[in-house]
MARDOZA-596499 format. One record per residue (C-alpha): residue in three letters; x, y, z. Coordinates in steps of 0.05 Angstrom, whole numbers, plus 5000, padded with zeros to 4 digits. Last residue first. Example, Ala and Ser with C-alpha at 12.3 -4.5 7.8 and 13.67 -1.06 7.14 Angstrom:
2
SER527349795143;ALA524649105156;
END
This chain:
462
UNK552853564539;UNK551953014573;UNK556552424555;UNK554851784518;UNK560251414503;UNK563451034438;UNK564250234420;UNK564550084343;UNK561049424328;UNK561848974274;UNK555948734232;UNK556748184174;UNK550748084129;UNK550747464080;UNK546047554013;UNK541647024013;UNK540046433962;UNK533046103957;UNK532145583991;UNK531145854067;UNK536045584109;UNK539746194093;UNK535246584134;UNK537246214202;UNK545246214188;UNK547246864219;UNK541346984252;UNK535947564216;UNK534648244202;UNK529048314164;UNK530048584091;UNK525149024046;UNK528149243984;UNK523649913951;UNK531250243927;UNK530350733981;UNK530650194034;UNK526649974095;UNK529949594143;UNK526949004192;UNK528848874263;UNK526048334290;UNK519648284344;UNK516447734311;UNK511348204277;UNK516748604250;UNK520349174279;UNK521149764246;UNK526350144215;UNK525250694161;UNK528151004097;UNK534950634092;UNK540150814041;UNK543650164021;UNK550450213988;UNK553649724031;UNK548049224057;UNK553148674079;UNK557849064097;UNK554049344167;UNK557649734218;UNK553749764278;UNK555250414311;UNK554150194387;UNK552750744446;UNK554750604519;UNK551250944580;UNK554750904645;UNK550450574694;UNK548250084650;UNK540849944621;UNK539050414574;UNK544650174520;UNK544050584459;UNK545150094384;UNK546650544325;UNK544150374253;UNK547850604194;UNK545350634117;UNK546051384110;UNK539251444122;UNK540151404192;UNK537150804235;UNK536650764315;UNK536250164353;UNK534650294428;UNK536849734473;UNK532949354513;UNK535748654481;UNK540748814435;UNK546448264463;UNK539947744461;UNK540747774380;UNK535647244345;UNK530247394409;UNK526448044391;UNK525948634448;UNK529349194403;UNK527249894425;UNK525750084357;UNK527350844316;UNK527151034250;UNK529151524196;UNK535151904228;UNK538952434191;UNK546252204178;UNK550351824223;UNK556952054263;UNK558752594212;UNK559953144256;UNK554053624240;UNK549053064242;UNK549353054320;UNK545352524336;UNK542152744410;UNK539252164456;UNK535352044511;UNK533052784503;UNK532353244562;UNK525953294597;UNK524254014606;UNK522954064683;UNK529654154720;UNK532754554654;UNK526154984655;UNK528155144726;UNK534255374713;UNK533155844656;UNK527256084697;UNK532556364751;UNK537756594701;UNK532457004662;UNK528856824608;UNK528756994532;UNK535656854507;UNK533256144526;UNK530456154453;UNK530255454423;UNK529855174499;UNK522655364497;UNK522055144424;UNK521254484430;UNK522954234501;UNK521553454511;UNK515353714550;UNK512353084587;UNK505252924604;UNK506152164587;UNK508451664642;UNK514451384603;UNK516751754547;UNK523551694522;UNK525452194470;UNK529952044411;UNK532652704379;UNK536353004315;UNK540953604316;UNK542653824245;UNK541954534259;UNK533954384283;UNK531453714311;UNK528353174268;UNK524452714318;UNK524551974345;UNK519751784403;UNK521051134443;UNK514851014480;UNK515150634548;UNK511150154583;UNK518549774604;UNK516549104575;UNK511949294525;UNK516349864495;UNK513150214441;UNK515450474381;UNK515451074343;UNK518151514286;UNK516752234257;UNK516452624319;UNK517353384279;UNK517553904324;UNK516053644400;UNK514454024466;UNK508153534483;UNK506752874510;UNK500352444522;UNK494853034494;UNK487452774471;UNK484253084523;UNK485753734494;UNK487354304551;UNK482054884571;UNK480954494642;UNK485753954653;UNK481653264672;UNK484052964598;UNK491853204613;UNK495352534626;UNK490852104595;UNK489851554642;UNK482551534624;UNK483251374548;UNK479451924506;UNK475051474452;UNK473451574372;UNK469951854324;UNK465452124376;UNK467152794358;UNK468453144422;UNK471052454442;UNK467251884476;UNK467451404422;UNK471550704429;UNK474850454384;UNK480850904363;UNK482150904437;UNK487251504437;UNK493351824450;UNK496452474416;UNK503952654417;UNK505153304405;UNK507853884359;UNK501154084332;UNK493653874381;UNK493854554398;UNK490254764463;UNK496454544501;UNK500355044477;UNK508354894480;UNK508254614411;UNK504155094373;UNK509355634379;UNK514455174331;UNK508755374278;UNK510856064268;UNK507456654300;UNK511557014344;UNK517656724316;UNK521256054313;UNK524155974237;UNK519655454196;UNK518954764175;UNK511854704178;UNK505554374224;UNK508854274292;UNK509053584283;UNK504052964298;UNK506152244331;UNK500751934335;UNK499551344402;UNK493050844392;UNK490550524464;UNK489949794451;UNK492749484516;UNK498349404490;UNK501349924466;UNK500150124386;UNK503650584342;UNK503151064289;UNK507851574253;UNK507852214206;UNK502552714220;UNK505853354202;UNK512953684206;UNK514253814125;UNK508753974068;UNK506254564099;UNK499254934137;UNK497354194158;UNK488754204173;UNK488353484218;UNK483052914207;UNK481652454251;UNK477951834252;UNK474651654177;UNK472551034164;UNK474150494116;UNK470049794099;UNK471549094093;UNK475048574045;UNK482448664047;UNK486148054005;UNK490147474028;UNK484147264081;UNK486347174162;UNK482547894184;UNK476247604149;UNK472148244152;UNK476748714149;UNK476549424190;UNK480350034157;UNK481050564205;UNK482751254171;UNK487551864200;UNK487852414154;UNK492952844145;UNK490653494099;UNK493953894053;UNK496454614048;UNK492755004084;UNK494255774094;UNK497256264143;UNK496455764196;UNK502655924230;UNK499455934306;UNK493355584335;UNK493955024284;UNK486954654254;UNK484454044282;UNK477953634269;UNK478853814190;UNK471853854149;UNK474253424079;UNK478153564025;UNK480154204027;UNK487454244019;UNK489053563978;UNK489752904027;UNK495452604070;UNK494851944078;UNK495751664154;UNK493450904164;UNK489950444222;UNK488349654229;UNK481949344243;UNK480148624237;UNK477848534318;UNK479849184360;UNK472949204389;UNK474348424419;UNK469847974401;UNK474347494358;UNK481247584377;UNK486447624308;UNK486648474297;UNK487348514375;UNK493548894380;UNK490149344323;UNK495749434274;UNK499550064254;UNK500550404180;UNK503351084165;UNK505851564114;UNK500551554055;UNK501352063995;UNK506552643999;UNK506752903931;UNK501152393911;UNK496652863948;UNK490252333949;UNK483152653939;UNK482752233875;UNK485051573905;UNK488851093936;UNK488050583984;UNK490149843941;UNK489349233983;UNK491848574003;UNK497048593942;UNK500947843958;UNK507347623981;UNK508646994006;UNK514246724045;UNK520246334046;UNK521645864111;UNK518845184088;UNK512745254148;UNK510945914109;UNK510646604115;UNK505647104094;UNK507847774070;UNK501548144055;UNK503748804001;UNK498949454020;UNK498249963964;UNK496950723987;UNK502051113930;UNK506851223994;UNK507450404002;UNK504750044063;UNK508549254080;UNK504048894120;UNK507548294150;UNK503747594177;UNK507847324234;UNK501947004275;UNK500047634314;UNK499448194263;UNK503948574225;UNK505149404203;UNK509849674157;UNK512250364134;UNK514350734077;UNK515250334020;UNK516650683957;UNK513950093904;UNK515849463934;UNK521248963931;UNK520048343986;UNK521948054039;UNK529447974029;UNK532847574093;UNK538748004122;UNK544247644148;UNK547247704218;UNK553447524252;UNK555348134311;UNK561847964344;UNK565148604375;UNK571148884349;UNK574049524389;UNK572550294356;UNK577850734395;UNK572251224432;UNK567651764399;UNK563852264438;UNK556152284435;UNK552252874470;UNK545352874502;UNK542253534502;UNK540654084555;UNK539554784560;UNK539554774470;UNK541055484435;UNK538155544370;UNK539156204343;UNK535856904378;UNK530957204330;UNK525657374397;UNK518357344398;UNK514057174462;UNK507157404472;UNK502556814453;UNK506756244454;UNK510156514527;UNK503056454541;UNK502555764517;UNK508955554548;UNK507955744620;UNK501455344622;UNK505354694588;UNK509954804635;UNK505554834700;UNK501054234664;UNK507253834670;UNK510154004741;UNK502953824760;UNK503453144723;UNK510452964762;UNK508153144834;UNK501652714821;UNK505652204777;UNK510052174837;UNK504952274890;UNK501551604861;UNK507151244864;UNK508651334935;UNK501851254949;UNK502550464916;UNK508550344950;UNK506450445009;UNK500050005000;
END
């Protein structure tokens, strides 16, 4: 019992240091303009060590070529969905042999498509397989549709000098969730007003217990200011530069598209969107979720070639977009306390000094083929590099895994598959999951081998 009053003044002491921010922010968002530069209080730093040999076999099993994949989804018997930008879905079925089977389970596009952008997002119900559950057959997807297609549900407080597309979020709902091919209906859940092409609605994903995490931007790429975007991110009357959370089937939201989950940090805060999990963010464009520690890995495109992964554990945090943009701002004494209460990245990739390029993707890796992952946060860069962060030592090591065996490759996302392995997205359309040395080639067709070594460097705090 103790314990349990303990933790409740935590999240008490913890929420109401939240909704102080978040206060604190919106009316610095309505008054506050400054041209100062970027100017972090706190970020993560990574310092390079002698790189030492570390034994990491793996080989990458092709699962399929598609057209422009973007992102990929699976359900609870190893079936993949691979999404493509023009709205196709590819089924990757495996079989007892060890190949698979890939199949078109659906085409989404259409007129009211912006094929400039096109869809971004995919994430499966946990219960898409259990009969009489709500989530039953259902699975989610982002598209972003022409400027005034449809009655938006959110439109930005600040930089909203025009629309210029819309994210939608749709629910697709099969009725034979084991068939090769999609045979159900659509319906429309959420539907945001984006005033640019960059910094929108750009990931999905699930916990367990079925409540549906999106990862939205600020709304543009733009300079802070009075009235940019990056103002919409401290306000917590803007659903823009947040993380949203919701029961996508249930329907006791303002528009009864879809449910308000009661541990939402912020849904008994007068004035504030019950929708809101975590705010302070400019352009989350990858998550995961961590079953085992209930946490949600949130990657994000900083500013100056800065890039971010923010761990968020009992939602209601401020990961600092654009207060600490503009410190310039504050005095000494607010300074201060906005570095006890801004949560400081997990990790900052420097892009500036050529350790990885920008990062596309983020998984806390929980599968079983490489037990010396497990817990650790996998990051991907576009340059074809993925970096392995170790949560779980006192002094924080970060891996470069070096990877021959896909020279040349550009990634475009990482994800986890269905079995909990990594899988890369390339720009070419190849799809690989990562696999044991010697486990994918007993496949018959022929594999291309994949040798990792590891390069050993610190994390320090900047």
């Amino acid at each position: 019992m103790t314990v349990f009053f303990v933790s409740l003044a935590r999240k008490i002491i913890f929420l109401t240091l939240s909704i102080g921010l978040g206060v604190a922010g919106f009316l610095v968002a309505q008054h506050w303009d400054t041209s100062s530069g970027p100017s972090n209080l706190s970020l993560a730093s990574t310092a390079q060590l002698p790189r030492t040999a570390m034994a990491f076999d793996a080989e990458p099993l092709l699962l399929t070529r598609a057209e422009s994949p973007v992102d990929l989804g699976g359900d609870a018997i190893g079936v993949t969905y691979i999404l493509e930008k023009g709205g196709d879905i590819l089924r990757v079925s495996p079989s007892i042999e060890g190949d698979s089977e890939v199949t078109e389970y659906t085409s989404l596009g259409g007129p009211k498509v912006d094929s400039t952008i096109g869809f971004s997002a995919i994430a499966f119900h946990p219960h898409f397989l259990v009969r009489g559950l709500p989530g039953y057959g259902k699975f989610y997807v982002v598209v972003a549709e022409k400027a005034r297609s449809g009655e938006a549900d959110f439109v930005p407080e600040f930089g909203n000098a025009g629309e210029h597309h819309q994210d939608v979020l749709y629910e697709l709902a099969t009725n034979s969730p084991l068939s090769a091919e999609f045979d159900g209906r659509k319906r429309e859940v959420m539907r945001f007003s984006q005033p640019g092409p960059a910094n929108n609605l750009r990931s999905l994903v699930f916990d367990l217990t079925g409540a549906l995490y999106l990862g939205v931007g600020d709304g543009a790429s733009e300079n802070v200011g009075r009235n940019s975007p990056s103002r919409n991110s401290s306000s917590l009357t803007s659903a823009f530069g947040k993380v949203l959370r919701i029961d996508p089937t249930a329907g006791n939201s303002k528009s009864g598209r879809y449910g308000i989950p009661d541990s939402n940090p912020f849904r008994l805060v007068s004035e504030a969107l019950p929708e809101l999990w975590a705010f302070g963010l400019r352009a989350p464009h990858s998550m995961s979720f961590d079953p085992f520690q209930r946490s949600l890995c949130i990657g994000e495109v900083g500013v100056s070639g800065i890039d971010e992964i923010n761990i968020s554990t009992f939602g209601g945090e401020h990961f600092g977009w654009d207060l600490t943009e503009n410190r310039n701002f504050f005095n000494a004494a607010l300074s201060s306390q906005l570095k006890e209460i801004v949560t400081s990245p997990l990790l900052s990739l420097d892009r500036n000094h050529g350790l990885a390029g920008r990062s596309i993707g983020n998984v806390i890796y929980r599968g079983e083929n490489f037990p010396s992952l497990a817990g650790r946060v996998i990051v991907a860069s576009d340059d074809g590099q993925l970096i392995a962060l170790d949560r779980n030592v006192d002094k924080e090591e970060l891996a470069v895994l070096e990877v021959s065996g896909l020279d040349g490759k550009e990634f475009t996302a990482l994800r986890t598959g269905p079995t909990g392995e990594l899988v890369v997205l390339c720009s070419d359309g190849s799809v690989f999951e990562m696999r044991k040395t010697g486990v994918a080639g007993s496949s018959k067709k022929k594999r291309k081998r994949l040798y990792c070594h590891v390069a050993q460097l610190v994390l320090t705090n900047g």
